[in-house]
MIGUSE-243085 format. One record per residue (C-alpha): residue number from 1; residue in three letters; chain; x, z negated, y. Coordinates in nm, 2 decimals. Each point is the difference from the previous one (the first is absolute). Layout:
BEGIN
nr,rest,kette,px,pz,py
NUM,ALA,A,X,Z,Y
...
This chain:
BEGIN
nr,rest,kette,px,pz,py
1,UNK,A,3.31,3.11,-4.46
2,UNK,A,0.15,-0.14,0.33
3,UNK,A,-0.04,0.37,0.14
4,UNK,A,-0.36,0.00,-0.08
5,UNK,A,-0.07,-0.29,0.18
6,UNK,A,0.18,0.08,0.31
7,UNK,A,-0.17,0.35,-0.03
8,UNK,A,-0.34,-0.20,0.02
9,UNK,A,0.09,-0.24,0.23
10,UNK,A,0.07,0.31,0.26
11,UNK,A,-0.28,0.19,-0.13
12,UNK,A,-0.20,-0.27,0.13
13,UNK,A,0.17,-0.01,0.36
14,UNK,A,-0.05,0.38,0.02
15,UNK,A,-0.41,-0.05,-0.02
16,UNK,A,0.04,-0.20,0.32
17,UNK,A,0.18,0.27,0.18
18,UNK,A,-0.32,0.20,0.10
19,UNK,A,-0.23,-0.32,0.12
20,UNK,A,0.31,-0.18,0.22
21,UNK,A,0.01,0.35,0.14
22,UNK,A,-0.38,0.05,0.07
23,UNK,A,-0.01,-0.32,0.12
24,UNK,A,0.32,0.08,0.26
25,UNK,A,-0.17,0.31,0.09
26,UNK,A,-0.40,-0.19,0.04
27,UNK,A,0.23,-0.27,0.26
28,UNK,A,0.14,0.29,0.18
29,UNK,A,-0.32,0.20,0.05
30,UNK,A,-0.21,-0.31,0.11
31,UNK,A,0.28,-0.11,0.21
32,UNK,A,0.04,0.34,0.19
33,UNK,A,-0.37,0.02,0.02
34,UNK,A,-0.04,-0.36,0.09
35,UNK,A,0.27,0.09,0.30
36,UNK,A,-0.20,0.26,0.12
37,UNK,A,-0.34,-0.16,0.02
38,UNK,A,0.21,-0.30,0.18
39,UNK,A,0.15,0.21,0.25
40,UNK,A,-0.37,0.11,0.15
41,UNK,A,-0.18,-0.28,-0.04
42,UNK,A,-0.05,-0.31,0.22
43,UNK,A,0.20,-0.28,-0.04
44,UNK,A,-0.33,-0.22,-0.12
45,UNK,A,-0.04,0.23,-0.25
46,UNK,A,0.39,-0.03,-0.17
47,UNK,A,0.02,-0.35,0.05
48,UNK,A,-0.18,-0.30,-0.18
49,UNK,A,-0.25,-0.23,0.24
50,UNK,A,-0.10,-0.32,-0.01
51,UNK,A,-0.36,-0.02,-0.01
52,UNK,A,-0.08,-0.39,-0.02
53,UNK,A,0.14,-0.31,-0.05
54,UNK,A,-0.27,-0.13,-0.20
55,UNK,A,0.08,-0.11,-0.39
56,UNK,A,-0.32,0.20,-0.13
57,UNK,A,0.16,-0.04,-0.39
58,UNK,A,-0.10,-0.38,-0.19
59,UNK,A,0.24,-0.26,0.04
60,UNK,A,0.36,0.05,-0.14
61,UNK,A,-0.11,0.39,-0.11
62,UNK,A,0.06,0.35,0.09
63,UNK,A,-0.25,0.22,0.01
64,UNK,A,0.14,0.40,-0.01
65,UNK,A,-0.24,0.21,0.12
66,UNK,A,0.03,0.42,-0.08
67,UNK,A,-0.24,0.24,0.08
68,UNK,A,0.06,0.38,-0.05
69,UNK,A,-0.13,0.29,-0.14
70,UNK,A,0.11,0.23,-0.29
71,UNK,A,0.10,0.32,0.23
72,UNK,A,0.17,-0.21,0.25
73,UNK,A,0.38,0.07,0.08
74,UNK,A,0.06,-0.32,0.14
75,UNK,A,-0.20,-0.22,-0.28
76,UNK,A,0.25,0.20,-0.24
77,UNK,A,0.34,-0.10,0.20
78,UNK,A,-0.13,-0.35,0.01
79,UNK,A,-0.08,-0.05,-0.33
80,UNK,A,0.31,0.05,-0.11
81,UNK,A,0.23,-0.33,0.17
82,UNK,A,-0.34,-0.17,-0.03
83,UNK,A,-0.01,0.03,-0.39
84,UNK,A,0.38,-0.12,-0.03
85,UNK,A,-0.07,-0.30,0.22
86,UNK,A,-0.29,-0.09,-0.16
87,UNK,A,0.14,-0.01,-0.36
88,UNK,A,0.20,-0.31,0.16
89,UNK,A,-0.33,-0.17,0.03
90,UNK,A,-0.22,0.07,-0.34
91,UNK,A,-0.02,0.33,-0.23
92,UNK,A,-0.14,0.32,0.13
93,UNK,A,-0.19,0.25,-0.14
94,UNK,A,0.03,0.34,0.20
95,UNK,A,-0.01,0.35,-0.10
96,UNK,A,0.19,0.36,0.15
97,UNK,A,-0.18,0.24,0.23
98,UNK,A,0.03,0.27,0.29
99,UNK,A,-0.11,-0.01,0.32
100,UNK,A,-0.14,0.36,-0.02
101,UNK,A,-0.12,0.04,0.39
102,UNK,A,0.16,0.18,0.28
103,UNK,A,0.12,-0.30,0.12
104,UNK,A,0.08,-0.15,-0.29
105,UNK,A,0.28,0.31,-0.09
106,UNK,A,0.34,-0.02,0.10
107,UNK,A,0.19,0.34,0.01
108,UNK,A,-0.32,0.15,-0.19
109,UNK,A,0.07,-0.23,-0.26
110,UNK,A,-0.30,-0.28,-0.13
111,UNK,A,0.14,-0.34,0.10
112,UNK,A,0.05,-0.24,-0.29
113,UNK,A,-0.15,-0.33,0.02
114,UNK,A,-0.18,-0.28,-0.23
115,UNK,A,-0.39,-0.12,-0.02
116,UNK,A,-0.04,-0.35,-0.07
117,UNK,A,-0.18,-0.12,-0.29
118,UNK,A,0.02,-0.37,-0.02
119,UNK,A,0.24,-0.30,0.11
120,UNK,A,0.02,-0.33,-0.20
121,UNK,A,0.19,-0.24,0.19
122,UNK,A,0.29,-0.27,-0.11
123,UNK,A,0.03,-0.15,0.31
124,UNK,A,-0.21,-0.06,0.30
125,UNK,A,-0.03,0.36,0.15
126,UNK,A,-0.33,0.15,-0.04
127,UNK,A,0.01,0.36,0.00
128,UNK,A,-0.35,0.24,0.12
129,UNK,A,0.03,0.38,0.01
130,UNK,A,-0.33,0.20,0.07
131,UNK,A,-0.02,0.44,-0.01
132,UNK,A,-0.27,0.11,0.25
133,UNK,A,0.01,0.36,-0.05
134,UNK,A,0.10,0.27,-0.29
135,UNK,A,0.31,0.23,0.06
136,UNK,A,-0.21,0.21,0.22
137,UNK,A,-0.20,-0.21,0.21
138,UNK,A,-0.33,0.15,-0.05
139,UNK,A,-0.12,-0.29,-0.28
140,UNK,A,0.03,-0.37,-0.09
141,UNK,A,0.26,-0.06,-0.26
142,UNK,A,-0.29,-0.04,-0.24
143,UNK,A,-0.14,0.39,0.08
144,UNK,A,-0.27,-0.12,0.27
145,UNK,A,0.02,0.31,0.24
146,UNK,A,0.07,-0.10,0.37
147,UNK,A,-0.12,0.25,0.25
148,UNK,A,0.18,0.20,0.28
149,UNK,A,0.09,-0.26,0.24
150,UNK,A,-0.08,-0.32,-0.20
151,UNK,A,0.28,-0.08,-0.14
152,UNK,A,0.09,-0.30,0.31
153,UNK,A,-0.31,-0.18,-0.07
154,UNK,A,0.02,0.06,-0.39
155,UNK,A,0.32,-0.19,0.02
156,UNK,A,-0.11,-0.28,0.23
157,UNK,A,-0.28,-0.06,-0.22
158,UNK,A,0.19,-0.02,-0.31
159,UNK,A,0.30,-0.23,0.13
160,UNK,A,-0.31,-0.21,0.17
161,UNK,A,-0.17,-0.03,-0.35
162,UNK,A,0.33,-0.06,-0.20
163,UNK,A,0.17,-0.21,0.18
164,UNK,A,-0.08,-0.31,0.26
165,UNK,A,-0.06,0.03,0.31
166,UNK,A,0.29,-0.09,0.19
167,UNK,A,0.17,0.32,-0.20
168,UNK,A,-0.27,0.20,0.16
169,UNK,A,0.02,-0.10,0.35
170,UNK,A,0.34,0.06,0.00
171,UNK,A,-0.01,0.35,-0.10
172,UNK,A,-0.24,0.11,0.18
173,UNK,A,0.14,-0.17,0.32
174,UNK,A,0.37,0.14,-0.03
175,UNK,A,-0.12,0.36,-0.19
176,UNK,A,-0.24,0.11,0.22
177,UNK,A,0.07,-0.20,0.32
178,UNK,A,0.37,-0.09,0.02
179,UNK,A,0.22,0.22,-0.15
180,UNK,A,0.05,0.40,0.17
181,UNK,A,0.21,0.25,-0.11
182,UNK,A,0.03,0.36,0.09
183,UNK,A,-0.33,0.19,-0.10
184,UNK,A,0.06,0.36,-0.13
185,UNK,A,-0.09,0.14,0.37
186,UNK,A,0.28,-0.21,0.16
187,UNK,A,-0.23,-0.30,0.11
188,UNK,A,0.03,-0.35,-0.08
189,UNK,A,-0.26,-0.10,-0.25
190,UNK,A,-0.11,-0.28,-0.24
191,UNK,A,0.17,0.00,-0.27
192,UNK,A,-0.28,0.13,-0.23
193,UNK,A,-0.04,0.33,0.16
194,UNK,A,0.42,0.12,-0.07
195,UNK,A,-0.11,0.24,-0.34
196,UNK,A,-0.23,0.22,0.01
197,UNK,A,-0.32,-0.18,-0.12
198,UNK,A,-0.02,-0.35,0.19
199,UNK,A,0.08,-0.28,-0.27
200,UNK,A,0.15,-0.34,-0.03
201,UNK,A,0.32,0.00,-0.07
202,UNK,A,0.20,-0.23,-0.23
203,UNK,A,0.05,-0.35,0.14
């Protein structure tokens, strides 16, 4: 009997083996990729900025703010350190999914990541997560086509009719004005024109 359960008790480790190894293998590849996109990029761009020092969430709250969009490599990084902190502050509902664009592949590999579904707080952080655009850009997250070229001001509409308007000035200020990185032709340019297809990026 006592073999039996030792036998258990280990064939339950085992089915661990393979995720703590996919998950070893995920942190190297987004760190070596992570590295590389670092090392030719400005410094603005690697670096977190201080973008006011007014108090925009009610008194004694935090207001979290996460706007994405399903294909994005960088909305999939995030979400995962975002999802751990948040269970600290309420019970989150998220479920898997690939980044599937060019950008979003790391080694020609999809880049896993998680879509928000809902947040209930516990405490007083207030958690908002918005998806402007499908996996490839070319609709609304809720199949309304967007047309070659439109997908800037599809996004600045949506984030202006979604959220208040301090969250729109704010992006629009610092995505198409204030931060430049290195445009596929060398150049600096707005952040929204570093794919392919100009588009917000996740913020």
């Amino acid at each position: 009997m006592a073999k039996s359960k030792r036998g258990d008790k280990r064939s339950k480790r085992i089915v661990y083996v393979p995720f703590a190894t996919l998950a070893v293998v995920l942190v190297l590849l987004i760190g070596l990729q992570s590295l590389h996109n670092a090392s030719s990029a400005p410094s603005a761009w690697t670096k977190p900025v201080k973008v006011s020092s007014k108090d925009y969430a009610p008194p004694k709250e935090v207001d979290v703010y996460f706007i994405s969009w399903y294909g994005c490599p960088f909305g999939a990084t995030e979400s995962w350190p975002l999802y751990l902190a948040l269970e600290h502050f309420g019970k989150v509902q998220a479920e898997p999914h690939y980044a599937l664009r060019t950008g979003g592949l790391v080694f020609g590999l999809p880049l896993p990541g998680l879509l928000f579904q809902n947040f209930t707080p516990n405490s007083t952080l207030h958690f908002h997560f918005f998806y402007m655009y499908n996996q490839f850009l070319n609709a609304t997250v809720n199949g309304t086509p967007i047309s070659a070229g439109g997908a800037v001001r599809v996004g600045l509409d949506e984030i202006q009719a979604s959220f208040p308007s301090w969250v729109y000035q704010l992006v629009y200020e610092y995505q198409l004005h204030k931060t430049y990185v290195t445009g596929l032709n060398g150049t600096l340019v707005p952040v929204i024109y570093k794919g392919a297809i100009p588009h917000l990026v996740t913020h």
